[in-house]
C-alpha atoms as a printed R data frame, in Angstrom:
    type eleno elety resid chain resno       x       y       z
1   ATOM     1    CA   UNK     A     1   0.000   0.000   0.000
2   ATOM     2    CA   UNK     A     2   2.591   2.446   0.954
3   ATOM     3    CA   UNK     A     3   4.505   1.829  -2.361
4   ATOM     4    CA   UNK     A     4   1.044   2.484  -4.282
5   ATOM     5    CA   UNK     A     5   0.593   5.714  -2.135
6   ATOM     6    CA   UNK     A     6   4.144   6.801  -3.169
7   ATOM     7    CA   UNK     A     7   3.459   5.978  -7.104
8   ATOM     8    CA   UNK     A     8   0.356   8.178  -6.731
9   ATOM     9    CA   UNK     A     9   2.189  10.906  -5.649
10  ATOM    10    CA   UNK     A    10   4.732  10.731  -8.216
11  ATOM    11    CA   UNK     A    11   2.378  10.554 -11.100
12  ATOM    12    CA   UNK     A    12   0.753  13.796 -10.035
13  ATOM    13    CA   UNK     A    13   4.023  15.587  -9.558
14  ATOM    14    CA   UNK     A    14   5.360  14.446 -13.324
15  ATOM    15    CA   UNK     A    15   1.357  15.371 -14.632
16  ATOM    16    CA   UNK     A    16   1.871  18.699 -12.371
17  ATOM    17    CA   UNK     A    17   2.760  22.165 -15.055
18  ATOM    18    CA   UNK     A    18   6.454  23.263 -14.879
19  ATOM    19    CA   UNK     A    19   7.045  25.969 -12.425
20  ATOM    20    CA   UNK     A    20   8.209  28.511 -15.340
21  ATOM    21    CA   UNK     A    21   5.198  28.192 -16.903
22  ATOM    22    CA   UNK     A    22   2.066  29.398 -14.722
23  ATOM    23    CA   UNK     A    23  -0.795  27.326 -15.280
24  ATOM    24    CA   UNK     A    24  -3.028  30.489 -13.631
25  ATOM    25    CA   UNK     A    25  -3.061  33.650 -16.337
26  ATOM    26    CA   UNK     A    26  -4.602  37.005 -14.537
27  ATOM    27    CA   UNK     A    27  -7.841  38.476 -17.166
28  ATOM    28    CA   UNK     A    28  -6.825  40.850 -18.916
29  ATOM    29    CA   UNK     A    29  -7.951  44.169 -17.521
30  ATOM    30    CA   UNK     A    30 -10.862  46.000 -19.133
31  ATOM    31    CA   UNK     A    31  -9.626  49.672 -20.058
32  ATOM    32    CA   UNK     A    32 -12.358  51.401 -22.529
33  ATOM    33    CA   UNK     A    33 -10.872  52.910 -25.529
34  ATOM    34    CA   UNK     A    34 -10.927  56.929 -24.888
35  ATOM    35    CA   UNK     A    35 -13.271  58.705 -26.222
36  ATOM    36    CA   UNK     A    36 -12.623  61.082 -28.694
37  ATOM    37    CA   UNK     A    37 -15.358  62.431 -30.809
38  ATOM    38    CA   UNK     A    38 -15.587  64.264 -34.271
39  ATOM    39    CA   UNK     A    39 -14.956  67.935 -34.293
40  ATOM    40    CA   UNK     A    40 -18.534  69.542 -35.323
41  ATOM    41    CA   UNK     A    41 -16.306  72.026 -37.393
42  ATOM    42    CA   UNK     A    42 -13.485  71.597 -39.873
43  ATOM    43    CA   UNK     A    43 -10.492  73.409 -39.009
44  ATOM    44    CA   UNK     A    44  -8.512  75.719 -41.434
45  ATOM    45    CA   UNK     A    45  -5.264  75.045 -42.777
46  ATOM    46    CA   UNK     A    46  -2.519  75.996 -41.102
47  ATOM    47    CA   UNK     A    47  -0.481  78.665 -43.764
48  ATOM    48    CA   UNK     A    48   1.884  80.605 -41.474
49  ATOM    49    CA   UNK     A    49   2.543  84.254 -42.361
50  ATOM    50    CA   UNK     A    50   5.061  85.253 -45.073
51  ATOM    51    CA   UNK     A    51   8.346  86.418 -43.897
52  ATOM    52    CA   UNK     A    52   9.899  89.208 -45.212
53  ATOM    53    CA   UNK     A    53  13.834  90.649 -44.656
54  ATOM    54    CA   UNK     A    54  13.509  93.978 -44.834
55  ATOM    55    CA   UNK     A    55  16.420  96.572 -44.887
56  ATOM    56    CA   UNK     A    56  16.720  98.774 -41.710
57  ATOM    57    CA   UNK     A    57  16.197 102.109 -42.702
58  ATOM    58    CA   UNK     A    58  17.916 105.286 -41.381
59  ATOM    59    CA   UNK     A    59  15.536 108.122 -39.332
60  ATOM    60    CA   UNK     A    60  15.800 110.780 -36.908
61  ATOM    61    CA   UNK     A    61  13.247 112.782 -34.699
62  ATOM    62    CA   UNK     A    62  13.080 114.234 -31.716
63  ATOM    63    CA   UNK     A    63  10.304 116.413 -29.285
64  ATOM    64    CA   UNK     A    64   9.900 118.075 -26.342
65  ATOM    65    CA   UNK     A    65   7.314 119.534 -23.799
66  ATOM    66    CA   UNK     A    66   7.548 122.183 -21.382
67  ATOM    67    CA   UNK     A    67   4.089 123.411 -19.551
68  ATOM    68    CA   UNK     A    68   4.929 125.362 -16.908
69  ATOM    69    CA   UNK     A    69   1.415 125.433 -15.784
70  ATOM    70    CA   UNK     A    70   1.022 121.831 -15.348
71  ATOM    71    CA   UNK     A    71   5.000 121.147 -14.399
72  ATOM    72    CA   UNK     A    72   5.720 118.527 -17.296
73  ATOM    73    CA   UNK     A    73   8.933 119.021 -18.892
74  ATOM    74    CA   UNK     A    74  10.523 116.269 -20.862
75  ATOM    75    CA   UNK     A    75  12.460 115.818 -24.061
76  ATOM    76    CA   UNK     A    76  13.413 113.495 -26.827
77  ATOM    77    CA   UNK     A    77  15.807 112.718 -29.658
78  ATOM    78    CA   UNK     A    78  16.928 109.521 -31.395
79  ATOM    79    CA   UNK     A    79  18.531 109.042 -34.628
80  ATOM    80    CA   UNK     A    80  19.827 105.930 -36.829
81  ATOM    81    CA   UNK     A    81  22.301 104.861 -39.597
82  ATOM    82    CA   UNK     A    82  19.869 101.536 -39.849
83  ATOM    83    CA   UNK     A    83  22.099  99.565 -37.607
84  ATOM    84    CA   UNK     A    84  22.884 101.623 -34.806
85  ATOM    85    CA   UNK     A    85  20.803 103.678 -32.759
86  ATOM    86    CA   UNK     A    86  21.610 106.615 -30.290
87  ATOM    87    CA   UNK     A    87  19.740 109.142 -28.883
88  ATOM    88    CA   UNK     A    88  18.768 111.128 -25.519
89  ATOM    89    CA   UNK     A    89  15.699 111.854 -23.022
90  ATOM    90    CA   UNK     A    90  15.004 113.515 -20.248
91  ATOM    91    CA   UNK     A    91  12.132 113.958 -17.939
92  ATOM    92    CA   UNK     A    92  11.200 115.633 -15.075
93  ATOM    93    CA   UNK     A    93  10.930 113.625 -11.714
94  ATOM    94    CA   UNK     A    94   8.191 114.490  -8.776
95  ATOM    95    CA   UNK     A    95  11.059 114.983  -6.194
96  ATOM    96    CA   UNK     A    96  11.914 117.914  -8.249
97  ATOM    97    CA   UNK     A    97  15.223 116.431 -10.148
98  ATOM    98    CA   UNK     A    98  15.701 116.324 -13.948
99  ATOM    99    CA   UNK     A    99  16.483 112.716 -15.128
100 ATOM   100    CA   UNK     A   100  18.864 112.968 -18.304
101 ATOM   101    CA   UNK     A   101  19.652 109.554 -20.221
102 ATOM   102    CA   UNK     A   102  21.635 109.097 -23.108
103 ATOM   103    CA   UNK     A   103  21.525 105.943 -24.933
104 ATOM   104    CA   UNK     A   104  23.587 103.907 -27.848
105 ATOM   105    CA   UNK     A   105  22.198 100.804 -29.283
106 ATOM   106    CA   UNK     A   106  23.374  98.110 -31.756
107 ATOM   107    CA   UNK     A   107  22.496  94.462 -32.637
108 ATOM   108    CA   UNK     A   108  25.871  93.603 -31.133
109 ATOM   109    CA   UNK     A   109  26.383  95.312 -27.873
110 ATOM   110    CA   UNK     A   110  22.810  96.092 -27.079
111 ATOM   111    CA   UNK     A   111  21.310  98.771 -25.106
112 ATOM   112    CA   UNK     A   112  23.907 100.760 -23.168
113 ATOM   113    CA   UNK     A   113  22.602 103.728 -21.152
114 ATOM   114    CA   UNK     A   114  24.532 106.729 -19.113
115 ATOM   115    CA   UNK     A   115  21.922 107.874 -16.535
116 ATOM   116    CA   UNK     A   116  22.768 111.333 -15.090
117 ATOM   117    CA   UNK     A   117  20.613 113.532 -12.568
118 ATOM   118    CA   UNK     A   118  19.896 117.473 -12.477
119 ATOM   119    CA   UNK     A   119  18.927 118.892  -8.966
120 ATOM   120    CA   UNK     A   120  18.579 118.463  -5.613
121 ATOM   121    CA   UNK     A   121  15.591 115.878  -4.647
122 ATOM   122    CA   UNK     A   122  13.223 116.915  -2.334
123 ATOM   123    CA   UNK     A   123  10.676 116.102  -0.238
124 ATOM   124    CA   UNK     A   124   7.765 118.354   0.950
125 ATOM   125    CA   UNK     A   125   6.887 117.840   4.731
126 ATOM   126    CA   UNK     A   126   3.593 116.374   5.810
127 ATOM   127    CA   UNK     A   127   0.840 117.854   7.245
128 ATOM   128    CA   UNK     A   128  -2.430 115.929   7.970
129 ATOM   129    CA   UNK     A   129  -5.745 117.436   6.970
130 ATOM   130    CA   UNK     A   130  -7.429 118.561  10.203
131 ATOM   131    CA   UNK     A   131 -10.120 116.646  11.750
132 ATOM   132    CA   UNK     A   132 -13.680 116.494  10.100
133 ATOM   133    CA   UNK     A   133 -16.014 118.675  12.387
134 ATOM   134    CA   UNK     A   134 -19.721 118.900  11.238
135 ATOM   135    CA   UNK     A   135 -21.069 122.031   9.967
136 ATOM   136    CA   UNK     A   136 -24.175 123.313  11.486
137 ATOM   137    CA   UNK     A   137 -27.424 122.473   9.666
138 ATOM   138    CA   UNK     A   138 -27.918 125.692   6.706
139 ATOM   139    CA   UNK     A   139 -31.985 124.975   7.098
140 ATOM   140    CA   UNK     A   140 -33.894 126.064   9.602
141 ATOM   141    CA   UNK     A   141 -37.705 126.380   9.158
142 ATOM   142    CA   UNK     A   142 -39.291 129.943   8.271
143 ATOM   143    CA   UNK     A   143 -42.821 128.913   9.745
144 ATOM   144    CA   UNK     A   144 -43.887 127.542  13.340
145 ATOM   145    CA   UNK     A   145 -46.082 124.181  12.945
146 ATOM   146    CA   UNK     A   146 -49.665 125.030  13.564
147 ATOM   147    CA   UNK     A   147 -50.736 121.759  15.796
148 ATOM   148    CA   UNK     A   148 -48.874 121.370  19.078
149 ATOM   149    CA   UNK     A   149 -47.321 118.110  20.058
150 ATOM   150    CA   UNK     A   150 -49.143 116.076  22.866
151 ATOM   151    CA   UNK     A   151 -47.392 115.670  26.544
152 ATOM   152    CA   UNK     A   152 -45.496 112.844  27.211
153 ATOM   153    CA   UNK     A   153 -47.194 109.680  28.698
154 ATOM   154    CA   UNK     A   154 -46.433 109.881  32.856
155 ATOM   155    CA   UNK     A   155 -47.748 106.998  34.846
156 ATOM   156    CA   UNK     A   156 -49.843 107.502  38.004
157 ATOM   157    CA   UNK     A   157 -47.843 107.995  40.929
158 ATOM   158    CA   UNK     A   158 -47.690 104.419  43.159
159 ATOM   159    CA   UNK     A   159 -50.689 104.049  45.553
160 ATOM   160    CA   UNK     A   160 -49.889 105.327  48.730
161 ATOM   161    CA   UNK     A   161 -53.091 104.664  51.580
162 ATOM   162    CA   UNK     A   162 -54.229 107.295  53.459
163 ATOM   163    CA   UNK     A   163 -54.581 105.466  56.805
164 ATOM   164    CA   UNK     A   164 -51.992 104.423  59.378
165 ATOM   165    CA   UNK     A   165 -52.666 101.201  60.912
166 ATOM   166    CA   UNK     A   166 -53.558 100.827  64.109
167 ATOM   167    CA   UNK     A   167 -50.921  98.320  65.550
168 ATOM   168    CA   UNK     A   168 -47.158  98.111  64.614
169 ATOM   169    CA   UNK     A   169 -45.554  94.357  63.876
């Protein structure tokens, strides 16, 4: 019997799967496709914009402002060759200096500015506003009212007997 027992159990372990190969295989997960529906509209083309190489070309101007009523002052001028630029500004600053900048620029060295200032800066000193205090009313009435208002409402005074009694506690 025992060798029968031991036969059995070698028959199902030669009949048993190789370990490498799994006889158990997982499902394969369920992942819906995504959705992506139709556009309702049909898209342009795509053309990009035309590029042209144009030639820098030279210019010059230059302005400048001075209201003395409203205290603006400032001042420009720029010229160019087509490649290099250079000019100056100036404005005037609410501390009470002039701001003078002149400038040189170039595809090469780039913007390059020499800041200067005119003046002395200053500062006024502060003084708050004094405190809000109401006006007396402007209106007052030209007639008297012709009905008179009624009395206040007084309660009757507590009751108070008029007899003493006769024996004290």
């Amino acid at each position: 019997m025992k060798v029968f027992v031991v036969a059995a159990v070698l028959a199902v372990a030669a009949a048993a799967p190789a370990p490498d190969s799994p006889s158990y295989r997982p499902a394969p997960s369920y992942k819906p496709a995504p959705y992506h529906p139709a556009p309702s509209y049909k898209p342009a083309p795509y053309h990009p914009e035309p590029q042209y190489k144009e030639e820098a070309k030279p210019f010059a101007y230059d302005y400048a402002v001075n209201d003395h009523y409203s205290g603006a002052n400032f001042a420009k001028k720029e010229e160019s060759d087509g490649h290099n630029t250079q000019g100056y500004y100036s404005v005037a600053l609410p501390d009470g200096r002039v701001q003078h900048v002149k400038y040189v620029a170039d595809h090469y060295g780039g913007y390059n500015a020499e800041v200067t200032y005119e003046g002395e800066a200053t500062y006024p000193e502060y003084h708050p506003a004094p405190a809000y205090k109401a006006a007396a009313p402007a209106y007052k009435p030209a007639y008297k009212p012709a009905y008179k208002p009624a009395p206040a409402y007084k309660p009757a005074p507590a009751y108070t007997p008029s007899y003493k009694p006769a024996v004290a506690y």
